[in-house]
SERO-4910 file (N, C-alpha, C, O; in steps of 0.05 Angstrom, whole numbers):
BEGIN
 pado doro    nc1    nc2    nc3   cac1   cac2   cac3    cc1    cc2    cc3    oc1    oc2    oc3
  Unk    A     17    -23      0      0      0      0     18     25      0     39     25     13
  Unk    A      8     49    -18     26     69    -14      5     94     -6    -19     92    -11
  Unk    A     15    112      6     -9    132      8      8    163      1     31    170      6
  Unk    A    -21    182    -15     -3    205    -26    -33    221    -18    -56    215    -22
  Unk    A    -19    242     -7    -34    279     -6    -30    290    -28     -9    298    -38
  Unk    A    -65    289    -42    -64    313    -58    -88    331    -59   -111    322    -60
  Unk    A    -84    351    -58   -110    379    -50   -121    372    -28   -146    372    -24
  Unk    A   -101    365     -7   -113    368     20   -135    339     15   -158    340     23
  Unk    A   -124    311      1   -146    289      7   -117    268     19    -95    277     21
  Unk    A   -122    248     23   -107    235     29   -107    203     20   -110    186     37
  Unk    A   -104    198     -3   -107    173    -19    -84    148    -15    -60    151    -21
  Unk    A    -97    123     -5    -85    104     -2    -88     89    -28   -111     83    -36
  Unk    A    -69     83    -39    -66     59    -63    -59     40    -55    -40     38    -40
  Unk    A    -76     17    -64    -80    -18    -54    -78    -37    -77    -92    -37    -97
  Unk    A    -56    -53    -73    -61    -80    -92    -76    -96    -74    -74   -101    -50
  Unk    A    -97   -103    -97   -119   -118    -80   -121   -146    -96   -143   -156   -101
  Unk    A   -101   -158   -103   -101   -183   -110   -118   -187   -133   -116   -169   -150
  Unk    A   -135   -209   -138   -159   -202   -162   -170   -184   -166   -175   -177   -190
  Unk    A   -177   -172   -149   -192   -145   -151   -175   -120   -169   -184   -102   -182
  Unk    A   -152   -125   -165   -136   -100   -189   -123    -83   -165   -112    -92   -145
  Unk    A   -127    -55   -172   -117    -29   -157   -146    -14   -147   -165     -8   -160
  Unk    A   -142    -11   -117   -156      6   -107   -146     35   -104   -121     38   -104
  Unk    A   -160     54   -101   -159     84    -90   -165     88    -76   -189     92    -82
  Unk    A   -162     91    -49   -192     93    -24   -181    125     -8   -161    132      4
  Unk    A   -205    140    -14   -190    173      1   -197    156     28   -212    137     31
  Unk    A   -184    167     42   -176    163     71   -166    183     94   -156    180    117
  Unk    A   -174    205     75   -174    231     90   -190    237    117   -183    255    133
  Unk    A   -214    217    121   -227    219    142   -227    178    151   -243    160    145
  Unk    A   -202    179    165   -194    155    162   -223    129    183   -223    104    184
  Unk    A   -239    146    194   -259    128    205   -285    121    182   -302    105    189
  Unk    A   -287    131    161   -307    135    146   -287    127    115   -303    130     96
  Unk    A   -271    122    110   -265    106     84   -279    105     61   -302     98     61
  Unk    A   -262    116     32   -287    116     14   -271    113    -16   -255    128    -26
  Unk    A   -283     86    -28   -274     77    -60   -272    103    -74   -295    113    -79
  Unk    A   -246    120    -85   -247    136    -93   -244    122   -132   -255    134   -151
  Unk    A   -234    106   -135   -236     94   -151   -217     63   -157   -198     59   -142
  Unk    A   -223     50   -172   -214     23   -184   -207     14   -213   -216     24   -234
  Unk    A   -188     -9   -209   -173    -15   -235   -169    -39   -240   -148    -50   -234
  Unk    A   -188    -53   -253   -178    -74   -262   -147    -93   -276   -134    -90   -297
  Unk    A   -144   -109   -258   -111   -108   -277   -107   -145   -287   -110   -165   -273
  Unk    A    -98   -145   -316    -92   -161   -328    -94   -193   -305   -110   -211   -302
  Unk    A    -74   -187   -295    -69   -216   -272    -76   -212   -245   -100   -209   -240
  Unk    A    -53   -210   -220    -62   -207   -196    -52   -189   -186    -28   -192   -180
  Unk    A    -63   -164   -181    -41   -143   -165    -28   -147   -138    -41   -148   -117
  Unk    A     -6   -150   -141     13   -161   -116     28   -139   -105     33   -141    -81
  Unk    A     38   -117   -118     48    -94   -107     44    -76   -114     39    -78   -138
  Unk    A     42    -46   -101     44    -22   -111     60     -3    -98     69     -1    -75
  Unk    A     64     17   -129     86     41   -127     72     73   -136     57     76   -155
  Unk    A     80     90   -121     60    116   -128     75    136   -134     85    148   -115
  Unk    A     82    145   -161    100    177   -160     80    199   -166     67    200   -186
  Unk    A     80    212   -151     61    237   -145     82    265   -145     82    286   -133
  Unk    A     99    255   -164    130    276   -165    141    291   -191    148    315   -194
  Unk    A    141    272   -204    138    272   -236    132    294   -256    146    308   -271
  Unk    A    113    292   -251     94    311   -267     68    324   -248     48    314   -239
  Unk    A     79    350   -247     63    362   -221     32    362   -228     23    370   -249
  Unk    A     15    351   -207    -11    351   -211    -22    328   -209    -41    323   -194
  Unk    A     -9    308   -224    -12    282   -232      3    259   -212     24    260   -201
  Unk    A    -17    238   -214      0    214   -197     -6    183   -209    -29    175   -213
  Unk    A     12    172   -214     26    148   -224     24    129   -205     35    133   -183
  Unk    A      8    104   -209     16     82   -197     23     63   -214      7     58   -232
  Unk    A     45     50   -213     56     32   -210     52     -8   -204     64    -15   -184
  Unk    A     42    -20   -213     21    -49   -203     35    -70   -212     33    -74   -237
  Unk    A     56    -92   -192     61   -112   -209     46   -134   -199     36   -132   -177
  Unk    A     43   -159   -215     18   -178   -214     42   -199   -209     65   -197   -218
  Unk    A     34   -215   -194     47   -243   -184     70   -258   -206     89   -272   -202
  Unk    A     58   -246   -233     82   -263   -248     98   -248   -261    107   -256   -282
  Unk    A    107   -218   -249    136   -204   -246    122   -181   -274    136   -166   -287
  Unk    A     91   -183   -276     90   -160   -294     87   -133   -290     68   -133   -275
  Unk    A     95   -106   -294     91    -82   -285     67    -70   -299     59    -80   -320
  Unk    A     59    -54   -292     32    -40   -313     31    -10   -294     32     -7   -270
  Unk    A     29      7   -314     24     39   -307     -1     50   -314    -11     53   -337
  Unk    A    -12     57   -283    -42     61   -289    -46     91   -282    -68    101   -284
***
């Protein structure tokens, strides 16, 4: 899981196994909320977030159990 502040929200990025890539703002960390989702080819096993890059914008990063990377 990686987590990044942007405009004052506070978004955790999740490999969620079959389920793909989660977004969950988590800015109001008792109340949790699907900011959005990503289906991914195989199984998401890890994630990476650059929120550095290119100002504004944020990059995750998703590799699936059998060493593949994908940029979502």
């Amino acid at each position: 899981m990686a987590r990044v502040v942007t405009t004052g929200r506070i978004y955790a990025y999740t490999a969620a196994g079959m389920q793909g890539l989660y977004i969950i703002d988590v800015t109001d960390p008792i109340h949790p909320v699907t900011a959005s989702a990503f289906d991914t080819p195989g199984v998401a096993w890890r994630v990476a977030v650059d929120a550095t890059t290119v100002p504004g914008r944020t990059y995750a990063y998703v590799t699936d159990r059998l060493h593949y990377l994908l940029h979502c």
